[in-house]
C-alpha positions as CSV (number, residue, x, y, z in Angstrom):
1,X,0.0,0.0,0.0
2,X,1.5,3.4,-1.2
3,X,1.4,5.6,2.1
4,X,3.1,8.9,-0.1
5,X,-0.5,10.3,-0.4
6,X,-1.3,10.0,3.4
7,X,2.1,11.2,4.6
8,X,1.8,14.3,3.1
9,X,-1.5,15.1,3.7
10,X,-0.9,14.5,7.3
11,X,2.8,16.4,7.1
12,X,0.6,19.4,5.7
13,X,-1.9,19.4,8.0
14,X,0.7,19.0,11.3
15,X,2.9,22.2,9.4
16,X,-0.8,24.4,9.7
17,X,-1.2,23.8,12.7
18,X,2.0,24.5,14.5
19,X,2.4,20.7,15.3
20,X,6.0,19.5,16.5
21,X,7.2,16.3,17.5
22,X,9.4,16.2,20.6
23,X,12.8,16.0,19.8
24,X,14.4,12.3,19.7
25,X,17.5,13.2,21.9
26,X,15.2,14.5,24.9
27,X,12.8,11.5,24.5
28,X,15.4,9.2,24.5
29,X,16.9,11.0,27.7
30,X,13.7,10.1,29.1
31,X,14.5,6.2,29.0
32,X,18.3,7.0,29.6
33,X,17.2,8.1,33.3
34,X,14.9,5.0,33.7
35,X,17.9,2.6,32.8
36,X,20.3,4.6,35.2
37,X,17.8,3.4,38.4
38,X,17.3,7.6,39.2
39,X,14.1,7.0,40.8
40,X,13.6,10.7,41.8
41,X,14.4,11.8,38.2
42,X,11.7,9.5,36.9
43,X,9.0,11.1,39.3
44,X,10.4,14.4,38.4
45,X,9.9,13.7,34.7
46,X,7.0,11.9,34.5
47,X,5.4,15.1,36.8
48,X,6.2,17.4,33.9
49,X,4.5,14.6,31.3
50,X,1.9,14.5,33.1
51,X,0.9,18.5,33.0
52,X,0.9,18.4,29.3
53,X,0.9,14.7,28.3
54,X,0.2,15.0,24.9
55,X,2.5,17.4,23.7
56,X,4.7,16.7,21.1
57,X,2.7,13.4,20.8
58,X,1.4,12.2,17.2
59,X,-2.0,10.9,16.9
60,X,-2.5,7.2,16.9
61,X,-6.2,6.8,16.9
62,X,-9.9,8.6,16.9
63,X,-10.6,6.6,19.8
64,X,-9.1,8.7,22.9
65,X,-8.1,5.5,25.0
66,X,-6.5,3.3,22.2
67,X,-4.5,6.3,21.4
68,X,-2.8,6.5,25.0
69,X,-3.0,3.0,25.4
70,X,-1.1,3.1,21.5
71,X,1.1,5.7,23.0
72,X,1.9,3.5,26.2
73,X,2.7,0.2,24.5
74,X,5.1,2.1,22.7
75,X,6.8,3.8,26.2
76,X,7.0,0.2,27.8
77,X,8.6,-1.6,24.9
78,X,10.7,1.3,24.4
79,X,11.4,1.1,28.2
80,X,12.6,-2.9,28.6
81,X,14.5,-2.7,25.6
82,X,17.0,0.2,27.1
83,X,16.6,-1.5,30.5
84,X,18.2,-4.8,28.8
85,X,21.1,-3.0,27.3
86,X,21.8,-1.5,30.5
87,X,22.0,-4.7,32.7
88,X,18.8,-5.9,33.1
89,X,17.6,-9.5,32.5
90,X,15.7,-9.7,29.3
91,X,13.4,-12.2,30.5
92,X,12.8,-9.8,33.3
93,X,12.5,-7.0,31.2
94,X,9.9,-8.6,28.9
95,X,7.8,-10.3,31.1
96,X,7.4,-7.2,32.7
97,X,6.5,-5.3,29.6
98,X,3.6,-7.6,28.9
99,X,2.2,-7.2,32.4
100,X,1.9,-4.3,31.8
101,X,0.9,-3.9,28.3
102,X,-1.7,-6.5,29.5
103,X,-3.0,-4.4,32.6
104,X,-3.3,-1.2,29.9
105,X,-5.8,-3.3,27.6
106,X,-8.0,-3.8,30.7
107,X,-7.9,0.2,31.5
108,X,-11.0,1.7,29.8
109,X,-10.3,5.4,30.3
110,X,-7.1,7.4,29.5
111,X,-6.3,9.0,32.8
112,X,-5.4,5.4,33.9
113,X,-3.5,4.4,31.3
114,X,-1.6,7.8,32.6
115,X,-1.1,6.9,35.8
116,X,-0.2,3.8,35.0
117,X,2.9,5.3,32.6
118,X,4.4,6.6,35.9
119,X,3.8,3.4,37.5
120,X,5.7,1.5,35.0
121,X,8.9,3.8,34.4
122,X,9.2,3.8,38.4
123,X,9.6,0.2,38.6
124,X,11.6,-0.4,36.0
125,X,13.7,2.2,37.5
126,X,13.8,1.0,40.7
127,X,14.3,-2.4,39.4
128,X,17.7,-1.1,37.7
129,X,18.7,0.8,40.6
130,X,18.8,-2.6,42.3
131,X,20.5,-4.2,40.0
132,X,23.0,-1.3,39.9
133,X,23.4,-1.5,44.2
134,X,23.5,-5.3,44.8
135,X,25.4,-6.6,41.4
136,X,29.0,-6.0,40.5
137,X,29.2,-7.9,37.3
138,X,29.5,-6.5,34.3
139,X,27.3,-5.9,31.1
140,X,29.0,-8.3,28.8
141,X,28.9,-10.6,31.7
142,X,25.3,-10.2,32.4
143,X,24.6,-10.5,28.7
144,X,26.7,-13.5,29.0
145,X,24.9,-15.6,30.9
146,X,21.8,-14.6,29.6
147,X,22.9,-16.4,26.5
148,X,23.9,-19.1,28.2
149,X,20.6,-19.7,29.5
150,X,18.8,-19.3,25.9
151,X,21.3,-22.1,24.4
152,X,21.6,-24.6,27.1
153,X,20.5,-27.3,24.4
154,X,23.3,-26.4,22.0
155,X,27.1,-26.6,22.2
156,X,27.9,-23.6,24.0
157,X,31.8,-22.5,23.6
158,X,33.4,-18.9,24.5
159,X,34.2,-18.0,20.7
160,X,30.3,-18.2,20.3
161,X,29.4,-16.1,23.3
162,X,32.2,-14.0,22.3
163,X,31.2,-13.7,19.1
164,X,27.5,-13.0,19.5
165,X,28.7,-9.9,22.3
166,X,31.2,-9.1,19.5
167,X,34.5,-9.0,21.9
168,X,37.6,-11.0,22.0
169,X,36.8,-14.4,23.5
170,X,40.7,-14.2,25.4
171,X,38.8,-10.8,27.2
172,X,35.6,-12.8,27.6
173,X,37.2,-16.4,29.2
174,X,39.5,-13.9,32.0
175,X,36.5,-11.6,32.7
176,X,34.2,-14.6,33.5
177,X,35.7,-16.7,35.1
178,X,36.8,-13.1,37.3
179,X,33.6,-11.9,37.8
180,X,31.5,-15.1,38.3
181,X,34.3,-17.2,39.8
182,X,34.2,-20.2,37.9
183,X,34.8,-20.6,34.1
184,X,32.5,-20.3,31.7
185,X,32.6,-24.4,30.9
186,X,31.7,-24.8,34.5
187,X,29.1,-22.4,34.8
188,X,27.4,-24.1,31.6
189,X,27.8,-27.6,33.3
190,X,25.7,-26.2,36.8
191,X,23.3,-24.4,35.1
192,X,22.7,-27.6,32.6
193,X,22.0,-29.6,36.2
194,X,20.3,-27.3,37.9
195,X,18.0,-27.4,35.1
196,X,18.1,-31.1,34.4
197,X,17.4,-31.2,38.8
198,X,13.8,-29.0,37.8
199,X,13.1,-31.0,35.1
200,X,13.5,-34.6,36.9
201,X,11.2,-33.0,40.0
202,X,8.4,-31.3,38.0
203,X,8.3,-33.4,34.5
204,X,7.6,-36.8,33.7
205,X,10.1,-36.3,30.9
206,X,13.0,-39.4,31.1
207,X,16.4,-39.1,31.3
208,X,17.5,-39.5,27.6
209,X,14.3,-36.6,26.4
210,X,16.1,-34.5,29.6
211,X,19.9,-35.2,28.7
212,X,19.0,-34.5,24.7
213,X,17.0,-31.2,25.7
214,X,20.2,-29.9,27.4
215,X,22.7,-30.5,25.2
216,X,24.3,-33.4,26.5
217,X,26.0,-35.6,24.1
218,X,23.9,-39.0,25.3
219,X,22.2,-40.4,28.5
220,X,25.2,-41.7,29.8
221,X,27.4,-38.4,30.0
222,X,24.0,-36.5,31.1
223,X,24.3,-39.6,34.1
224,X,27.8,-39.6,34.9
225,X,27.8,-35.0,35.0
226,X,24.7,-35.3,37.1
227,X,26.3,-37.6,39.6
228,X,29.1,-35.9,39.7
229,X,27.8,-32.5,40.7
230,X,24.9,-33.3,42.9
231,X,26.5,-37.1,44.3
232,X,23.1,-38.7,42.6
233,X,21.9,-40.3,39.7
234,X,19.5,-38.8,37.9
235,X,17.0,-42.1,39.5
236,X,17.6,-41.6,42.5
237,X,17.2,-37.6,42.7
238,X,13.9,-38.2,41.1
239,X,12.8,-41.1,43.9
240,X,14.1,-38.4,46.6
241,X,12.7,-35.4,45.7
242,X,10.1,-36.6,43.0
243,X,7.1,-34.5,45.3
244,X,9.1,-31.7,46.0
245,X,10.2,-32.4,49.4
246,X,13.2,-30.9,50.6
247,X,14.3,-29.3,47.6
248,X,14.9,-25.6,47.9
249,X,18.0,-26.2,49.1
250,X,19.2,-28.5,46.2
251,X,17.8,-26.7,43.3
Protein backbone atom coordinates (compact mmCIF):
# COMPACT_ATOMS: atom_id res chain seq x y z
CA UNK A 1 0.00 0.00 0.00
CA UNK A 2 1.50 3.42 -1.23
CA UNK A 3 1.37 5.64 2.06
CA UNK A 4 3.08 8.94 -0.11
CA UNK A 5 -0.54 10.29 -0.37
CA UNK A 6 -1.29 10.01 3.45
CA UNK A 7 2.10 11.19 4.61
CA UNK A 8 1.78 14.29 3.09
CA UNK A 9 -1.47 15.13 3.71
CA UNK A 10 -0.88 14.46 7.27
CA UNK A 11 2.77 16.44 7.13
CA UNK A 12 0.65 19.39 5.71
CA UNK A 13 -1.86 19.45 8.02
CA UNK A 14 0.71 19.01 11.28
CA UNK A 15 2.86 22.25 9.40
CA UNK A 16 -0.80 24.36 9.69
CA UNK A 17 -1.22 23.78 12.72
CA UNK A 18 1.98 24.50 14.45
CA UNK A 19 2.45 20.71 15.32
CA UNK A 20 6.02 19.55 16.45
CA UNK A 21 7.22 16.33 17.54
CA UNK A 22 9.40 16.22 20.63
CA UNK A 23 12.78 16.00 19.81
CA UNK A 24 14.41 12.27 19.70
CA UNK A 25 17.51 13.23 21.89
CA UNK A 26 15.22 14.50 24.90
CA UNK A 27 12.81 11.55 24.46
CA UNK A 28 15.45 9.18 24.47
CA UNK A 29 16.92 11.05 27.73
CA UNK A 30 13.72 10.10 29.11
CA UNK A 31 14.47 6.22 29.02
CA UNK A 32 18.33 6.96 29.56
CA UNK A 33 17.23 8.11 33.32
CA UNK A 34 14.94 4.97 33.69
CA UNK A 35 17.92 2.59 32.77
CA UNK A 36 20.33 4.61 35.24
CA UNK A 37 17.80 3.40 38.39
CA UNK A 38 17.34 7.64 39.21
CA UNK A 39 14.05 7.00 40.79
CA UNK A 40 13.63 10.70 41.85
CA UNK A 41 14.36 11.78 38.16
CA UNK A 42 11.68 9.50 36.90
CA UNK A 43 8.98 11.07 39.31
CA UNK A 44 10.35 14.45 38.37
CA UNK A 45 9.94 13.68 34.70
CA UNK A 46 6.96 11.88 34.50
CA UNK A 47 5.37 15.11 36.80
CA UNK A 48 6.21 17.38 33.93
CA UNK A 49 4.54 14.62 31.32
CA UNK A 50 1.89 14.54 33.10
CA UNK A 51 0.88 18.52 33.01
CA UNK A 52 0.94 18.38 29.33
CA UNK A 53 0.93 14.71 28.26
CA UNK A 54 0.15 15.01 24.90
CA UNK A 55 2.46 17.41 23.74
CA UNK A 56 4.71 16.68 21.12
CA UNK A 57 2.71 13.37 20.75
CA UNK A 58 1.37 12.18 17.15
CA UNK A 59 -2.01 10.92 16.94
CA UNK A 60 -2.52 7.20 16.86
CA UNK A 61 -6.25 6.83 16.88
CA UNK A 62 -9.90 8.61 16.91
CA UNK A 63 -10.63 6.59 19.75
CA UNK A 64 -9.12 8.68 22.94
CA UNK A 65 -8.07 5.50 25.04
CA UNK A 66 -6.45 3.32 22.19
CA UNK A 67 -4.51 6.29 21.44
CA UNK A 68 -2.84 6.51 25.03
CA UNK A 69 -3.05 2.97 25.37
CA UNK A 70 -1.10 3.07 21.53
CA UNK A 71 1.11 5.70 22.99
CA UNK A 72 1.86 3.47 26.16
CA UNK A 73 2.74 0.24 24.54
CA UNK A 74 5.14 2.12 22.75
CA UNK A 75 6.80 3.76 26.25
CA UNK A 76 7.03 0.24 27.79
CA UNK A 77 8.62 -1.58 24.87
CA UNK A 78 10.72 1.26 24.40
CA UNK A 79 11.40 1.13 28.20
CA UNK A 80 12.58 -2.85 28.57
CA UNK A 81 14.53 -2.66 25.58
CA UNK A 82 17.00 0.23 27.08
CA UNK A 83 16.60 -1.51 30.53
CA UNK A 84 18.20 -4.77 28.77
CA UNK A 85 21.08 -3.00 27.30
CA UNK A 86 21.76 -1.50 30.52
CA UNK A 87 21.97 -4.75 32.68
CA UNK A 88 18.80 -5.95 33.13
CA UNK A 89 17.60 -9.47 32.49
CA UNK A 90 15.75 -9.71 29.32
CA UNK A 91 13.40 -12.19 30.47
CA UNK A 92 12.79 -9.77 33.30
CA UNK A 93 12.52 -6.97 31.19
CA UNK A 94 9.87 -8.57 28.91
CA UNK A 95 7.80 -10.27 31.13
CA UNK A 96 7.38 -7.23 32.66
CA UNK A 97 6.54 -5.32 29.58
CA UNK A 98 3.59 -7.61 28.91
CA UNK A 99 2.16 -7.24 32.37
CA UNK A 100 1.88 -4.32 31.83
CA UNK A 101 0.88 -3.89 28.31
CA UNK A 102 -1.73 -6.50 29.45
CA UNK A 103 -3.02 -4.40 32.63
CA UNK A 104 -3.33 -1.24 29.92
CA UNK A 105 -5.76 -3.31 27.59
CA UNK A 106 -8.04 -3.76 30.70
CA UNK A 107 -7.85 0.16 31.47
CA UNK A 108 -10.98 1.68 29.85
CA UNK A 109 -10.27 5.43 30.30
CA UNK A 110 -7.11 7.45 29.52
CA UNK A 111 -6.29 8.98 32.76
CA UNK A 112 -5.43 5.43 33.94
CA UNK A 113 -3.52 4.41 31.32
CA UNK A 114 -1.59 7.83 32.56
CA UNK A 115 -1.05 6.94 35.78
CA UNK A 116 -0.20 3.82 34.97
CA UNK A 117 2.89 5.28 32.64
CA UNK A 118 4.41 6.59 35.90
CA UNK A 119 3.79 3.37 37.50
CA UNK A 120 5.66 1.54 34.98
CA UNK A 121 8.94 3.84 34.44
CA UNK A 122 9.21 3.84 38.37
CA UNK A 123 9.56 0.16 38.59
CA UNK A 124 11.63 -0.35 35.96
CA UNK A 125 13.66 2.21 37.46
CA UNK A 126 13.75 1.03 40.72
CA UNK A 127 14.29 -2.44 39.35
CA UNK A 128 17.66 -1.06 37.66
CA UNK A 129 18.67 0.76 40.56
CA UNK A 130 18.76 -2.64 42.32
CA UNK A 131 20.53 -4.24 39.99
CA UNK A 132 23.03 -1.32 39.87
CA UNK A 133 23.39 -1.46 44.22
CA UNK A 134 23.46 -5.32 44.78
CA UNK A 135 25.43 -6.64 41.38
CA UNK A 136 29.04 -6.02 40.45
CA UNK A 137 29.21 -7.89 37.30
CA UNK A 138 29.51 -6.45 34.31
CA UNK A 139 27.32 -5.91 31.11
CA UNK A 140 29.03 -8.30 28.83
CA UNK A 141 28.87 -10.55 31.72
CA UNK A 142 25.27 -10.23 32.45
CA UNK A 143 24.56 -10.46 28.71
CA UNK A 144 26.72 -13.51 28.95
CA UNK A 145 24.90 -15.64 30.94
CA UNK A 146 21.84 -14.63 29.62
CA UNK A 147 22.91 -16.35 26.54
CA UNK A 148 23.85 -19.10 28.18
CA UNK A 149 20.56 -19.69 29.46
CA UNK A 150 18.82 -19.30 25.92
CA UNK A 151 21.33 -22.12 24.41
CA UNK A 152 21.65 -24.55 27.09
CA UNK A 153 20.48 -27.26 24.40
CA UNK A 154 23.28 -26.37 21.98
CA UNK A 155 27.14 -26.58 22.18
CA UNK A 156 27.91 -23.60 23.96
CA UNK A 157 31.84 -22.48 23.59
CA UNK A 158 33.42 -18.88 24.55
CA UNK A 159 34.23 -18.02 20.72
CA UNK A 160 30.27 -18.24 20.29
CA UNK A 161 29.40 -16.11 23.29
CA UNK A 162 32.25 -14.00 22.29
CA UNK A 163 31.20 -13.74 19.08
CA UNK A 164 27.48 -12.96 19.52
CA UNK A 165 28.66 -9.88 22.31
CA UNK A 166 31.18 -9.15 19.48
CA UNK A 167 34.49 -8.97 21.95
CA UNK A 168 37.61 -11.00 22.00
CA UNK A 169 36.82 -14.41 23.48
CA UNK A 170 40.70 -14.24 25.36
CA UNK A 171 38.81 -10.83 27.16
CA UNK A 172 35.59 -12.84 27.61
CA UNK A 173 37.15 -16.44 29.15
CA UNK A 174 39.47 -13.88 31.96
CA UNK A 175 36.47 -11.60 32.72
CA UNK A 176 34.25 -14.58 33.49
CA UNK A 177 35.72 -16.66 35.10
CA UNK A 178 36.83 -13.12 37.26
CA UNK A 179 33.65 -11.87 37.83
CA UNK A 180 31.54 -15.06 38.27
CA UNK A 181 34.27 -17.16 39.81
CA UNK A 182 34.17 -20.21 37.89
CA UNK A 183 34.78 -20.57 34.13
CA UNK A 184 32.49 -20.33 31.70
CA UNK A 185 32.56 -24.42 30.94
CA UNK A 186 31.73 -24.84 34.50
CA UNK A 187 29.07 -22.40 34.76
CA UNK A 188 27.43 -24.14 31.60
CA UNK A 189 27.82 -27.61 33.34
CA UNK A 190 25.65 -26.25 36.78
CA UNK A 191 23.30 -24.39 35.15
CA UNK A 192 22.68 -27.55 32.61
CA UNK A 193 21.97 -29.65 36.19
CA UNK A 194 20.31 -27.29 37.87
CA UNK A 195 17.99 -27.37 35.06
CA UNK A 196 18.05 -31.06 34.43
CA UNK A 197 17.37 -31.17 38.79
CA UNK A 198 13.79 -28.97 37.76
CA UNK A 199 13.06 -31.01 35.10
CA UNK A 200 13.47 -34.57 36.92
CA UNK A 201 11.17 -33.05 40.02
CA UNK A 202 8.41 -31.29 38.00
CA UNK A 203 8.33 -33.37 34.48
CA UNK A 204 7.60 -36.85 33.70
CA UNK A 205 10.14 -36.34 30.88
CA UNK A 206 13.01 -39.41 31.13
CA UNK A 207 16.37 -39.09 31.27
CA UNK A 208 17.53 -39.47 27.65
CA UNK A 209 14.30 -36.61 26.37
CA UNK A 210 16.08 -34.51 29.57
CA UNK A 211 19.92 -35.22 28.72
CA UNK A 212 18.98 -34.48 24.72
CA UNK A 213 17.03 -31.23 25.75
CA UNK A 214 20.22 -29.93 27.42
CA UNK A 215 22.74 -30.51 25.19
CA UNK A 216 24.27 -33.44 26.54
CA UNK A 217 26.00 -35.55 24.11
CA UNK A 218 23.88 -38.98 25.28
CA UNK A 219 22.15 -40.35 28.46
CA UNK A 220 25.21 -41.68 29.80
CA UNK A 221 27.42 -38.36 30.04
CA UNK A 222 24.05 -36.52 31.12
CA UNK A 223 24.30 -39.60 34.06
CA UNK A 224 27.82 -39.63 34.85
CA UNK A 225 27.82 -34.95 35.01
CA UNK A 226 24.73 -35.34 37.11
CA UNK A 227 26.33 -37.56 39.65
CA UNK A 228 29.14 -35.87 39.68
CA UNK A 229 27.75 -32.52 40.73
CA UNK A 230 24.86 -33.31 42.87
CA UNK A 231 26.53 -37.11 44.34
CA UNK A 232 23.12 -38.71 42.59
CA UNK A 233 21.94 -40.29 39.71
CA UNK A 234 19.54 -38.82 37.95
CA UNK A 235 16.96 -42.06 39.48
CA UNK A 236 17.60 -41.62 42.52
CA UNK A 237 17.16 -37.55 42.66
CA UNK A 238 13.93 -38.22 41.06
CA UNK A 239 12.81 -41.05 43.91
CA UNK A 240 14.13 -38.43 46.58
CA UNK A 241 12.73 -35.36 45.68
CA UNK A 242 10.06 -36.62 43.03
CA UNK A 243 7.07 -34.53 45.26
CA UNK A 244 9.10 -31.65 46.03
CA UNK A 245 10.23 -32.44 49.43
CA UNK A 246 13.18 -30.91 50.59
CA UNK A 247 14.33 -29.33 47.64
CA UNK A 248 14.87 -25.58 47.92
CA UNK A 249 17.97 -26.24 49.06
CA UNK A 250 19.22 -28.47 46.19
CA UNK A 251 17.76 -26.70 43.26
Amino acid sequence: MNTNRDLNYRLFIQREEGFSRMPFSSEFEKYKVISSGNVKKVKENFADIKKNYYKGKGKLSDDPVKNVRYHFIIAVALTSRVCVENGMSHDVAYTLSDIYIQRADKCENAGAIIDMLGEMQVDYAERMREIKKENVISIHIRKCIDYIYDHLQEKLTVRMAAQYLQIDPTYLSKLFSKEVGISFREFIINARVNAAKKMIVYSDFSYLEISLSLGFSSQSAFTSTFKKITGMTPGRFRNTFGAGQNINDNI
